[in-house]
N, C-alpha and C positions, 0 to 999 in steps of 0.2 A: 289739574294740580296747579297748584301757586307756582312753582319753578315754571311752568312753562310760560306763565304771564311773565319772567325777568326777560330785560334786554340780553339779549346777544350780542356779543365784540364783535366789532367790524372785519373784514376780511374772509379771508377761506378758514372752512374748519381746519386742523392742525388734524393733520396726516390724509387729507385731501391732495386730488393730484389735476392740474389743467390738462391732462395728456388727453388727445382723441383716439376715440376707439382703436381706429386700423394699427395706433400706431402703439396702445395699449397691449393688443390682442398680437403683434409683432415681439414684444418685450416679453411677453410674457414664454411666446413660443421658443425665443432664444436663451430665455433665463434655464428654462429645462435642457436645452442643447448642452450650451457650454459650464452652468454652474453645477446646476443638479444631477451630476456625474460623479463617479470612482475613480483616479482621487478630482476633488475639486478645486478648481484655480482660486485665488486671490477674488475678494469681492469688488477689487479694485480693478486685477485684470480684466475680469470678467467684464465690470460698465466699459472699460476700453472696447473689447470685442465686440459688444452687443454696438455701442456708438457707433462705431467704425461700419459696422453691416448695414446699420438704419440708413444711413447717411453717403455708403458706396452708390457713384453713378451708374454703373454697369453691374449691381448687386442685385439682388432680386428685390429689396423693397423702392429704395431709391425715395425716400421721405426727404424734402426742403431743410435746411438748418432752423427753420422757424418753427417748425414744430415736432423734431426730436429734443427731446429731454436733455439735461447738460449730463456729463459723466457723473459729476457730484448726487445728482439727483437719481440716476440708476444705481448707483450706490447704495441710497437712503431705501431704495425699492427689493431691493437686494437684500437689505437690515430684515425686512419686513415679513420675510418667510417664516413659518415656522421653525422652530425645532424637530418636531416630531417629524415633517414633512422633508425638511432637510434632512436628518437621520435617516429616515428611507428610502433618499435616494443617493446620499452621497457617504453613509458610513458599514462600518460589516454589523455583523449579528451581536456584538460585543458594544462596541461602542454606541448603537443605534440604542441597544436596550435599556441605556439610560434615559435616553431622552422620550421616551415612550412611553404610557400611564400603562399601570401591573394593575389593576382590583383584584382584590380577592386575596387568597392566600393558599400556599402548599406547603400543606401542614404534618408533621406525624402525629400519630395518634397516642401513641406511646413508645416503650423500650424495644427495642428490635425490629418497630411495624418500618420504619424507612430509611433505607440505605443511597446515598448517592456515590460514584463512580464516575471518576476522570481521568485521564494522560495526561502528561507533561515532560517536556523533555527539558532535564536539571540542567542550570547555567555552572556549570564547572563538568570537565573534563577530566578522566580517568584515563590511568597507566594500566598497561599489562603488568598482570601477574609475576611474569616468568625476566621481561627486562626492564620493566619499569618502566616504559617508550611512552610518549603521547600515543593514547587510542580514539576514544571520541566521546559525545557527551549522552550518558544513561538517560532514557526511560523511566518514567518514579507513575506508577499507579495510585492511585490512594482510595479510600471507600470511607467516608464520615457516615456514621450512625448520628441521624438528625436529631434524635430528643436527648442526648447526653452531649451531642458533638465530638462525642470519642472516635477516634483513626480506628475504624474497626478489622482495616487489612491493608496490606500494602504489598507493591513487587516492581522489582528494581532489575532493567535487563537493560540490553544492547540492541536489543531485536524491536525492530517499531510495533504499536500496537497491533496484536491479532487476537483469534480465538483464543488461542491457546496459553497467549500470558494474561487476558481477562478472567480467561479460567483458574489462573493458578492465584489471581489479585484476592478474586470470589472463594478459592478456597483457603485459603490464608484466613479471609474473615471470618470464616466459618467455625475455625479450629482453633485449638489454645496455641498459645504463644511459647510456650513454656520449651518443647523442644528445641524451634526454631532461636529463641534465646541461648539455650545451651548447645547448639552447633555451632554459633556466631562465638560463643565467650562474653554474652552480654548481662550486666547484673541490674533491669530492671523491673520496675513491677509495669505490666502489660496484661490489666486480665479481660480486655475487650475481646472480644469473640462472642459468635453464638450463631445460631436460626432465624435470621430475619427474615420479612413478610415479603416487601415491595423493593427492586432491585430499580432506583430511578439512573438512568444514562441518557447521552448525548442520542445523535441519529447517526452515530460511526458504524462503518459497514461491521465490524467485528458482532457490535453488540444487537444487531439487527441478523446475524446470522441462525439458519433456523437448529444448528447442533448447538451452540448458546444457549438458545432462549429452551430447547427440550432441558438440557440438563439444568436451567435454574426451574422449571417448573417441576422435575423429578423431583427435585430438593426442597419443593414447597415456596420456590422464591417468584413472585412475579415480576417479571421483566418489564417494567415499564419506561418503555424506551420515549423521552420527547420528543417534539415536533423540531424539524430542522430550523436552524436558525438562531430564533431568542436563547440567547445564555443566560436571562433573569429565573429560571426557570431552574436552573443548578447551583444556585447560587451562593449558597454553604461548601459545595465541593471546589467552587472557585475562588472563594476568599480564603479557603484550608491550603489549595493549591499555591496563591500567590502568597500567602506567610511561612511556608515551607519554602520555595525558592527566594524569597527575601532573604534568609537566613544564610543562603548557600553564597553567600558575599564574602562568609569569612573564611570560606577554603580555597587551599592552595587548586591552583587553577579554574578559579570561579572566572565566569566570561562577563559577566554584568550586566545589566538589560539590554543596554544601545549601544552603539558604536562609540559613543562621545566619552563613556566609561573606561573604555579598553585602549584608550587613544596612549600609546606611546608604551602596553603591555602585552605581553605573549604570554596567553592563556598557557599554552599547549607547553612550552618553558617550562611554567609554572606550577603543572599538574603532579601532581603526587602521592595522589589517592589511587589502592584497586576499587576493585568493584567490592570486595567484602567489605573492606576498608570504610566505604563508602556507605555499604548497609549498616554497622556498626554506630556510624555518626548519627545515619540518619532513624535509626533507633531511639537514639540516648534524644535525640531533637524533638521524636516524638513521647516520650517521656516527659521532656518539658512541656510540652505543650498543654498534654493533660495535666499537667500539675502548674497550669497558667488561668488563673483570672478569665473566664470568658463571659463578654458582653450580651452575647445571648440565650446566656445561664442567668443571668440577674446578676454577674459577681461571683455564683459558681466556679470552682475548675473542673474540665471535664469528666476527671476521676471521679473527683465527689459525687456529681451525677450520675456519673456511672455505679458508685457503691452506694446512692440509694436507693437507684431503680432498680437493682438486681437483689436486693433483699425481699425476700418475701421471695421471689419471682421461680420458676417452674425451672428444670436444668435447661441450662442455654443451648446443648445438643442433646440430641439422642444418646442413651448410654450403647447403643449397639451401635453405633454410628463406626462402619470402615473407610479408614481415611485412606486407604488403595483404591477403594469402589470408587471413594468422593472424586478422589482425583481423576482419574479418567474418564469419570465422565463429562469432564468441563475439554476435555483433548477436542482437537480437530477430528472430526468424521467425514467418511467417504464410503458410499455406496461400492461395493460390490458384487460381480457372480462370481461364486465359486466356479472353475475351470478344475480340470483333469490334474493338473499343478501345483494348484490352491487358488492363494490368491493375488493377483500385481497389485504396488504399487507404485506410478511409474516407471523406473526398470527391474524393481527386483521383485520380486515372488516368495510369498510366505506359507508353510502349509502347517497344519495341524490332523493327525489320524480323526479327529472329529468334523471333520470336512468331508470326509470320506464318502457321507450318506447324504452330503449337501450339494453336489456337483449340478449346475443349471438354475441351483435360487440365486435369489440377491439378499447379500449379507452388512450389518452394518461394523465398519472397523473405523477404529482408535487408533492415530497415531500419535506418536509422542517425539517431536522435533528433535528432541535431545538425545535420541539413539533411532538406529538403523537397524539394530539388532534384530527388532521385533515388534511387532501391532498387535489391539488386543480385540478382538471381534465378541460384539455381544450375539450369546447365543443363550434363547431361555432366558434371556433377566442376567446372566451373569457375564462375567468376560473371560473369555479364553485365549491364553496367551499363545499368537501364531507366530514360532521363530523362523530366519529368515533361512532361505534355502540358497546355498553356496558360501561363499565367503567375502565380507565386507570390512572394509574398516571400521573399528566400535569410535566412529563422529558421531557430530549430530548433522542434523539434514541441512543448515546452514552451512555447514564448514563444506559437506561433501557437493551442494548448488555449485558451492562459489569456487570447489577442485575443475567441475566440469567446465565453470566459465572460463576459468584460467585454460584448458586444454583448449577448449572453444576458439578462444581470440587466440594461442598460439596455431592450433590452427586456418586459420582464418590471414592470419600473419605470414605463414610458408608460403601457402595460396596467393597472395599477393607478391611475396618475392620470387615470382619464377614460378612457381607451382604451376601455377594457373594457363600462363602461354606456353610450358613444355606439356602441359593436359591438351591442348587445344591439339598440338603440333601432330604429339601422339593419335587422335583422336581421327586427325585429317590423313594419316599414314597410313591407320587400319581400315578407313573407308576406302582410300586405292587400293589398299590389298584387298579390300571386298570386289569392290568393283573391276580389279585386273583376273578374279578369283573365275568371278562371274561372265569375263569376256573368254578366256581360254577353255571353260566347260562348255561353252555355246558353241565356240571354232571348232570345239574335240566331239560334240556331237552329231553337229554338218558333218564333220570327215567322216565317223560309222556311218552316217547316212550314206553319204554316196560309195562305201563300199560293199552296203546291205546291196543285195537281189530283192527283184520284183517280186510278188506276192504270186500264188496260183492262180491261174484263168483258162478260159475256153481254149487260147489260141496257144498252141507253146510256144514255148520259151526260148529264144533263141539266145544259147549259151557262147558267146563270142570268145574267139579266144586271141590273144596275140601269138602270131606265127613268128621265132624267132629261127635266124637261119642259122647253121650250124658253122659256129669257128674252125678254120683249117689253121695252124699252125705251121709254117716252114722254118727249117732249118738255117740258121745265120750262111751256111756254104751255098745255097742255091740262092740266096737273093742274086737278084744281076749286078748288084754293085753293091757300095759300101758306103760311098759317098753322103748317105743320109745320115749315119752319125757324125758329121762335121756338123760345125757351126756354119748356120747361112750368113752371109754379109748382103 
C-alpha cells in the first residue's frame, strides 16, 4: 500500500512504553492486586502503591529507581485498561452490565407471552395503623407485561421477599383488578390482568424454589428464572422499578436515595403514610403511568397498547378459573407424614377425619403465614382444609416467631441474671445428695453383711454365743458404806 511508503515521525509510537519486561510483568501483577478489586482505590493511589513496592529495598521486587516507571506514568498505564475488564473486576452485577456488550435481544413475542418480576424496598417509611408511630420501609413487587409495558400485578408488605408474597405478586397479575380496587376505595381504570406464558425473574432463592416454579407451571406459566449476576437481562422491570421509587420523593417520609439527600432530615418524623394509605398512592401512580407517554411504545401509553392488544384477543383468564384454588397454590409447601394426630407443623398439629385412611404417607400442605388457624393439604388435586388441634391465637406466623423470640431472650435474660449460677449451685447440691445417698446404702449394706450367717457346709456350724453374766442387785442398807455418793476431791 502507498501509506506505508510515507515517512514515519521520529520518536516512540504514542502509547508505547520503555518499561523492561520483569518490571512490566511486576506492574501488571500489582495493578490486579491493589486496583482491580471491590471497591477500588484512586488511580492515583494505586501508581503511589504500586511505586512504593517496585522500588522497596526489603520488598520482594526491589527494581533500581532507573528503571521503575514515574507515578505519573503508572497512572497513564492504569488509564489504559479496559472497561469491560475493569467492570469485572471491580464493579457488582448492576453496574458492570453497562459496561459490557448485550448482542442480541430478549424479546416478547406478543400480549401476555412475557412477564418480568422484581423487589424493591420503597424509599419512604410508613406508620402503624393503630398509633400512627414510625414503622419501617415496605416491600413493593412489581410484574411488567413486556409488549404493552403495562404493571401487570403488584404487592406491597413488610415481610422481605419469599414464596409466599411472590405468590400473592403472581396472583394479583393473574386476576382482575376490580375487587381489589373496591376493597382500597380506588376509582381507577386498571384492566391489566390475565394468563401469561413466560414468568422472567432474578436468581433469588424464592423464585428458584421448587413449590414456586410447581405452582407457575400448574397455571401454565413458565418460570424462567435468569442466570446470576447480569441485571441487563431485566431490564424493563428495572427501569419500571427505578421510576416508581423516583416518584416516592414527594411523600411525607421519603428517605431519598443517598445519605447526602437526607442530610439535616428525619425521615421517620416525617412519615405519615399506613400501609393501605400507601397502596392507595401507589395505585393512582400506577394509573399514571399507564396513561404516560412510553418510549418503548414509539410514543404509545401503556393503556393504549394494552387496549389494542387485547381487542380481538381470547379471555385473558379461564371462565372457570377459582381464585381460592389460584391462591394457595402459590402458598409455601412442606412435605409431610400423616402421624396418628394428623399433621405438625413446627409446634402445632393439624388434623382432618380424611387423614384418617392416610396415617404413614407423605402428604403435601399449604400454609398461609397470615393465620395459624389452619393448613390446606392437597389430596386428589383438591385442597382440604386441616384446622388446628387445640387452642392458638388467630396471628399470623410472623407476629407469633417474634412472641416466641421475645420469650426466648427474656429467657435467656433471667438465665444470665442469677439463673444460671443458682442452676449450677443447685445442680452440685443434688450430686452430694447423690453421692452421700450412695456412700450410706454401701455402709448399710456391709453392716447386713456382717450380721448375715455363713451358708451351709460339710462341717457345722458353730453358733457362738456371748455368755452374759447375771446382774445381782443389792440393797442401798447392805452396801458397806455410803461414802460413794459423795463427791470425790
Amino acid at each position: 500500500m502507498a501509506t506505508s511508503l510515507a515517512p514515519t515521525p521520529r520518536g516512540p509510537r504514542i502509547g508505547s512504553h520503555r518499561i523492561a519486561d520483569p518490571v512490566r510483568a511486576a506492574i501488571e501483577r500489582l495493578t490486579h492486586e491493589i486496583f482491580l478489586k471491590k471497591p477500588p482505590p484512586s488511580a492515583a493511589l494505586a501508581a503511589r502503591e504500586i511505586h512504593g513496592l517496585l522500588l522497596a529495598e526489603d520488598g520482594e521486587f526491589r527494581f533500581s529507581p532507573g528503571v521503575v516507571p514515574s507515578e505519573r506514568t503508572l497512572i497513564r498505564l492504569i488509564g489504559e485498561i479496559s472497561e469491560p475488564q475493569r467492570a469485572k473486576s471491580s464493579m457488582g452485577s448492576k453496574q458492570r452490565s453497562a459496561h459490557e456488550p448485550h448482542p442480541g435481544e430478549y424479546r416478547s413475542e406478543g400480549l401476555l407471552d412475557l412477564v418480568q418480576m422484581d423487589h424493591t424496598r420503597a424509599d419512604v417509611i410508613l406508620v402503624d395503623s393503630t398509633h400512627r408511630e414510625e414503622l419501617a420501609r415496605p416491600w413493593i413487587t412489581l410484574l411488567v407485561e413486556v409488549w404493552t409495558r403495562g404493571i401487570l400485578g403488584f404487592y406491597v408488605s413488610f415481610g422481605d421477599p419469599s414464596i409466599f408474597r411472590c405468590g400473592r405478586a403472581v396472583a394479583n397479575a393473574l386476576l382482575p383488578k376490580e375487587p381489589l380496587l373496591e376493597e382500597l376505595g380506588v376509582d381507577v381504570s386498571y384492566p391489566m390482568h390475565g394468563q401469561f406464558h413466560r414468568l422472567h425473574a432474578d436468581h433469588a432463592a424464592p423464585h428458584r424454589a421448587e413449590s414456586f416454579r410447581r405452582a407457575c407451571l400448574a397455571n401454565g406459566i413458565d418460570p424462567d428464572i435468569r442466570p446470576r449476576g447480569p441485571a441487563h437481562f431485566g431490564g424493563h422491570i428495572e427501569r419500571l422499578i427505578g421510576t416508581m421509587v423516583g416518584r416516592m420523593c414527594l411523600l411525607p417520609g421519603a428517605t431519598g436515595g443517598n445519605v447526602t439527600q437526607r442530610d439535616g432530615y428525619d425521615a421517620g418524623k416525617a412519615a405519615a403514610m399506613t400501609l393501605a394509605e400507601f397502596e392507595r398512592w401507589l395505585l393512582l401512580q400506577i394509573a399514571i403511568y399507564h396513561n404516560t407517554p412510553h418510549k418503548g411504545l414509539g410514543g404509545q401509553c401503556p393503556a393504549q397498547a394494552w387496549k389494542i392488544a387485547v381487542s380481538g384477543h381470547l379471555p385473558l383468564v379461564p371462565a372457570c378459573l377459582d381464585v381460592e384454588h389460584l391462591t394457595r397454590q402459590f402458598l409455601p409447601v412442606r412435605q409431610r407424614t400423616v402421624q396418628a394426630y394428623g399433621v405438625q407443623i413446627l409446634h402445632r398439629r393439624y388434623w382432618h377425619p380424611v387423614l384418617a385412611h392416610r396415617i404413614g404417607q407423605q402428604i403435601t400442605v399449604y400454609h398461609d403465614e397470615r393465620t395459624l388457624q389452619e393448613v390446606y393439604a392437597e389430596i386428589d388435586g383438591q385442597f382440604v382444609v386441616l384446622p388446628m388441634v387445640g387452642h392458638y391465637p388467630d396471628v399470623s406466623e410472623p407476629e407469633w416467631e417474634a412472641e416466641r423470640q421475645r420469650l426466648r431472650r427474656e429467657g435467656s435474660a433471667f438465665q444470665a441474671d442469677g439463673a444460671q449460677a443458682a442452676t449450677a449451685r443447685y445442680i452440685e447440691a443434688a450430686r452430694r445428695e447423690v453421692v452421700a445417698a450412695r456412700q450410706r446404702t454401701a455402709s448399710s449394706r456391709q453392716e447386713r453383711k456382717r450380721r448375715e450367717q455363713e451358708g451351709v457346709s460339710h462341717s457345722p456350724q458353730t453358733k457362738g454365743r456371748i455368755e452374759r453374766a447375771e446382774v445381782r442387785w443389792l440393797p442401798a442398807a447392805d452396801l458397806p458404806q455410803d461414802d460413794w455418793l459423795k463427791w470425790r476431791k
